[in-house]
N, C-alpha and C positions, 0 to 999 in steps of 0.2 A: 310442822306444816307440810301440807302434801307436795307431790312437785308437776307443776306447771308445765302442760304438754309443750307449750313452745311460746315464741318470744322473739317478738321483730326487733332485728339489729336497729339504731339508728341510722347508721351509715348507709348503711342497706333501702331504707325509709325512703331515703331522698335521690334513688337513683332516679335519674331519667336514660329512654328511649327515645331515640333519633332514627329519622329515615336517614338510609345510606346508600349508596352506591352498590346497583345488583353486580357483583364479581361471582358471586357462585356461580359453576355451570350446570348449563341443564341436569339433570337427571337422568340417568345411562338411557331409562324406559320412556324418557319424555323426545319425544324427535320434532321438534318446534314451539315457540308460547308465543301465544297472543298480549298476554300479557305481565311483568313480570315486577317485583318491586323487593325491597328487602327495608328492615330496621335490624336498630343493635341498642347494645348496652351492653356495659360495662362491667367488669367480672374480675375477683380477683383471681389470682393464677393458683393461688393455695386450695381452690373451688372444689371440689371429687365429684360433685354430683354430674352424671353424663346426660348427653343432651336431650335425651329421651324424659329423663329426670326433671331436667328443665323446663320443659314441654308444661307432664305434668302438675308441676308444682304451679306453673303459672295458671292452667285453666283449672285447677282443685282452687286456686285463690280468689276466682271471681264472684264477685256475687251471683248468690240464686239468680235474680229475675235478668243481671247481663247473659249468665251460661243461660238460660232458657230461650232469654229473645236470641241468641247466636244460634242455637241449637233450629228453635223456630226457622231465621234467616237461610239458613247450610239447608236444613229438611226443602221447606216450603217452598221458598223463593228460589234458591238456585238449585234443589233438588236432588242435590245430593244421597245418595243411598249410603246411609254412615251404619258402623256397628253400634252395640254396645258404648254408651257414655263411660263404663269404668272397666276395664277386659284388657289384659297382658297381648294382645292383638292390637287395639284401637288407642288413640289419645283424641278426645273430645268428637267421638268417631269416626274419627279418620283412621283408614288402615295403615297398621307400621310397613310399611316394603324394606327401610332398613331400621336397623338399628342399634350402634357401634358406640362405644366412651363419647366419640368428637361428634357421630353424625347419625342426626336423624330424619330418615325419610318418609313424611307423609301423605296419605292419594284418598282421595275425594271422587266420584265420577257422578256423574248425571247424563243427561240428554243432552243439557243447555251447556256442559262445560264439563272439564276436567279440572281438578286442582290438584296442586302440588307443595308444598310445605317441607321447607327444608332448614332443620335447626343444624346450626354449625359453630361450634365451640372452637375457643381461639382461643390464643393464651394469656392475652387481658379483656374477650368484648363473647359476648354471644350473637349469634348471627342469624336474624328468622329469613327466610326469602318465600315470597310465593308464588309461582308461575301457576298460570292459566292457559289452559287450549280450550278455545271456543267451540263445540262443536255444531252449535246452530248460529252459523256466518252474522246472519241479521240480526237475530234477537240479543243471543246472550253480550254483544258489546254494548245492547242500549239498557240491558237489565245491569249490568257490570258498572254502568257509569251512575247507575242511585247506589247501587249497594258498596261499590269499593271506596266510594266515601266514608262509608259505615266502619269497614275494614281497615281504612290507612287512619282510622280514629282510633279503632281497638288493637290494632298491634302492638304501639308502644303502651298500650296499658296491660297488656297480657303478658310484653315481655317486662315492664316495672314490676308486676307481680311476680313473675319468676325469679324476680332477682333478688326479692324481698326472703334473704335466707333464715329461715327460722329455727333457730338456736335451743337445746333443752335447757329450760332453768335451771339451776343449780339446789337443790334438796337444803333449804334453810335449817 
């Protein structure tokens, strides 16, 4: 029998993502947020894969037509000028500013808004946060109040996907 690229843990299957209390601090390059939120989930500490890792694995796991309408959303609506969807630079075209085992730093800019995306690895939980600088006063908080709806729905499904670690089958 041939062997099986990969293979969702049970355990793994049934984790949930919770919104949490923002404790991360700004960003050294971010000097104010409009606005800011975090989720988590839970991780064993035996874990190696680093937070950039993380990232990846969750948005390589969404489906097609959810990464297309995010993609849609980030481009169109709030405008963002992303790179490349797959590039040792970008994770779901966001630029990496950092990128360290525990932490990784993501940026977004547009017109309408800045964003900021910050995965932080802890020794039982992983930690997403995202701060926003509004940069059109008016608009982008009335565009911000349909779409971060969208967003405080898809976090903890991006990060249950991340956490969803997949194992090689073992060669029968």
């Amino acid at each position: 029998m041939t062997e099986s690229k990969h293979s969702n843990t049970r355990s793994n299957a049934r984790k949930r993502a919770r919104r949490a209390a923002v404790s991360e601090a700004l960003p050294s390059t971010v000097a104010t947020s409009d606005y800011a939120d975090a989720f988590e989930v839970s991780r064993s500490p035996t874990d190696r894969r680093s937070a950039e890792q993380w990232a990846r694995d969750g948005c390589e796991g969404l489906p097609v037509t959810i990464g297309r309408s995010g993609l849609l959303i980030h481009r169109w609506i709030l405008g963002f000028r992303l790179g490349p969807w797959v590039s040792p630079e970008h994770v779901f075209g966001w630029r990496i500013v950092t990128s360290e085992p525990e932490l990784l730093h993501l940026e977004a800019r547009s017109t309408l808004l800045n964003g900021h995306m910050v995965w932080r690895l802890h020794r039982e939980r992983l930690v997403m946060t995202t701060f926003l600088q509004y940069e059109r006063r008016r608009t982008a908080p009335v565009v911000w109040a349909v779409i971060g709806n969208i967003h405080r729905g898809a976090a903890p499904y991006l990060l249950k996907l991340a956490a969803i670690v997949r194992e090689p089958v073992a060669q029968q």
